[in-house]
N, C-alpha and C positions, 0 to 999 in steps of 0.2 A: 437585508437586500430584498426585492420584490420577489424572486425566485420563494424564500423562503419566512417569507412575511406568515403564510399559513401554519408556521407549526407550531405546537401549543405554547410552548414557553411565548414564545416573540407572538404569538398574537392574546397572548392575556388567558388561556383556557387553563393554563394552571400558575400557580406563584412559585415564586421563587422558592419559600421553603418548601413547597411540595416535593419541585425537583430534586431539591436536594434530598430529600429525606427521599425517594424512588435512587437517586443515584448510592446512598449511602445503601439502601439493600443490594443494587448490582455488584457495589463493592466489596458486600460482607459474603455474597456467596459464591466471587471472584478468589476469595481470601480463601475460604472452605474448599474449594476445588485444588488451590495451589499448595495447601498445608496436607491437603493425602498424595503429595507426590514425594520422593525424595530429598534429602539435606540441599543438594548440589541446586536441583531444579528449584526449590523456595528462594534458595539464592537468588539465582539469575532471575526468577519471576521478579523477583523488589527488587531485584534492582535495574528496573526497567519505569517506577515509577517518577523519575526524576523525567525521563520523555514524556511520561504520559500527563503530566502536570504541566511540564514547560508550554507542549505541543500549541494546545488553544493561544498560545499568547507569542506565540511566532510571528503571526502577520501584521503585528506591531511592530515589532524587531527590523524581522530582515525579510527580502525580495526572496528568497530559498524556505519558507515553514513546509512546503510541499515535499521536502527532502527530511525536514523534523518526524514528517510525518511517515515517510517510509522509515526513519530508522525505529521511530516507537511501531506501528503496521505489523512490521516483520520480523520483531523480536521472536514470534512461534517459532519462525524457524530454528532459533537455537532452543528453545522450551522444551519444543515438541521431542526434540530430540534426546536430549537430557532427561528429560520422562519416562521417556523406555530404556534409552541405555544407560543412565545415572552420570553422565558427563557428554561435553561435547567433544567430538572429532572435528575439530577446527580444521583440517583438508576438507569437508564437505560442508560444514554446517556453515562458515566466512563467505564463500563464493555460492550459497543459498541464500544466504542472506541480503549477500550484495546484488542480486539478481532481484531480490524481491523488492532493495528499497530502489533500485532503479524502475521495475515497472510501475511502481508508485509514484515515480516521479513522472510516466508516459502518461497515465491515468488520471494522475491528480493534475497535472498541467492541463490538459484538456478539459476537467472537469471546473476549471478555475477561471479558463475565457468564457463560459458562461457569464460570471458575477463582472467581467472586468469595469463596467462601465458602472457599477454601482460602487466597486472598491474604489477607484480614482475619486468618488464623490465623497466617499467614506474616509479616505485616505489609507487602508489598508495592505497589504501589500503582499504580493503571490508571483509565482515563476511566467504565471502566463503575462502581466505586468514587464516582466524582467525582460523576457527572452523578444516580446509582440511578434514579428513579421517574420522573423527566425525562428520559430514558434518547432516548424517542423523540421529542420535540421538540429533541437537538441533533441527532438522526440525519440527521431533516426538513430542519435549517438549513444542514447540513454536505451533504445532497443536492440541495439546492437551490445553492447555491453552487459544488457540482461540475457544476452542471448550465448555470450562467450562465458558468463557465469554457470549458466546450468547448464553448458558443457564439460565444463570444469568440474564442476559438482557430481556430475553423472560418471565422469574416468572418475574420479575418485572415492567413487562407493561400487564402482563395476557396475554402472548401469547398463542394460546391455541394448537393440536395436530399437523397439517399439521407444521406449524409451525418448532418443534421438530422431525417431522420427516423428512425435509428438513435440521436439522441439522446434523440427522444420517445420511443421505448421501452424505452432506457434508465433517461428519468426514472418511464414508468409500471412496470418492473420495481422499481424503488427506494421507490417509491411502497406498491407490494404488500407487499413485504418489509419493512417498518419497520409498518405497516399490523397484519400478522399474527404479527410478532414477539411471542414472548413469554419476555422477558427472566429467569423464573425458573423455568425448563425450559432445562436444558445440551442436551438431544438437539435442540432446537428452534432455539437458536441457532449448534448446529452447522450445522442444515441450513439454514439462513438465512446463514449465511458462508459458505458451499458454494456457494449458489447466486449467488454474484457470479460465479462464472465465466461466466455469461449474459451480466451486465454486459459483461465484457471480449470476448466472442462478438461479441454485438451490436456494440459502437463500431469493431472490427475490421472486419467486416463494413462495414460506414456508411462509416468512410475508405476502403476497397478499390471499392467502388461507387460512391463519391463520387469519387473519381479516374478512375475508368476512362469 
């Protein structure tokens, strides 16, 4: 698409075997990092590669790859977990995760009406396609549910107030953002997927103060 005409692969600054031989060392020292962690965590790391393979070849398939994409995304959240404790606590780590592939789906939706007008020409197919002019009532539904997730998540490892209140202001960042969206302005949606990095600021924040 024209957004992304500049980057090296798609405008010819490297070849194809380049890539690949650059992607095959991301993967060998992806491989090294996953093998000095525990039996349990190698596990669940591979077996997260059947996402990470499928992912790219979603918006071929089906109007939802934006959803492929949080569940490959936010696999950390059980990793991370499993790394330090050697197994997951499926009370907190399921409703972390599901919190994580829903804000994936606020962001990557958003981040997806950029291209729209280049996918219909392309024939390619994404959430922002799917939902168009309802665009911000699933944003809402899918915030709201990330939002009741890491509630969930938080009573059930005893998070305690900072915590909850770094998800209030999570939800009201969320809030803002879907609010003043405007879904047929690219520059606008960029700077509306941008600004999740707040998001992720914030909840950091919240668990680090909440713990301490």
């Amino acid at each position: 698409v024209a957004r992304t005409a500049s980057r090296p692969l798609a405008a010819g600054d490297i070849s194809t075997f380049q890539s690949l031989v650059f992607l095959g060392g991301q993967l060998s020292l992806a491989l090294c990092v996953l093998l000095c962690l525990n039996y349990y965590s190698i596990i669940l790391g591979a077996a997260s590669l059947s996402l990470v393979i499928t992912y790219p070849l979603m918006k071929r398939v089906t109007y939802w790859p934006q959803l492929v994409l949080g569940l490959t995304f936010n696999w950390g959240a059980l990793l991370g977990w499993s790394a330090i404790k050697g197994s997951c606590e499926w009370s907190v780590c399921l409703p972390l995760y599901f919190s994580g592939v829903m804000w994936t789906l606020v962001y990557d939706t958003i981040y997806a009406h950029q291209d729209k007008r280049d996918d219909l020409i392309i024939g390619v197919k994404s959430t922002a396609l799917q939902f168009k002019e309802d665009t911000k009532q699933w944003l809402s539904g899918f915030s709201l549910a990330m939002l009741l997730s890491l509630c969930v998540a938080g009573m059930n490892c005893n998070q305690t107030f900072p915590y909850y209140s770094a998800v209030a202001a999570v939800g009201a960042h969320l809030a803002h953002q879907i609010y003043t969206l405007d879904i047929d302005k690219p520059e606008d949606c960029w700077k509306k997927f941008a600004s999740n990095r707040t998001v992720g600021v914030l909840l950091f924040i919240g668990i680090v103060l909440g713990n301490l």
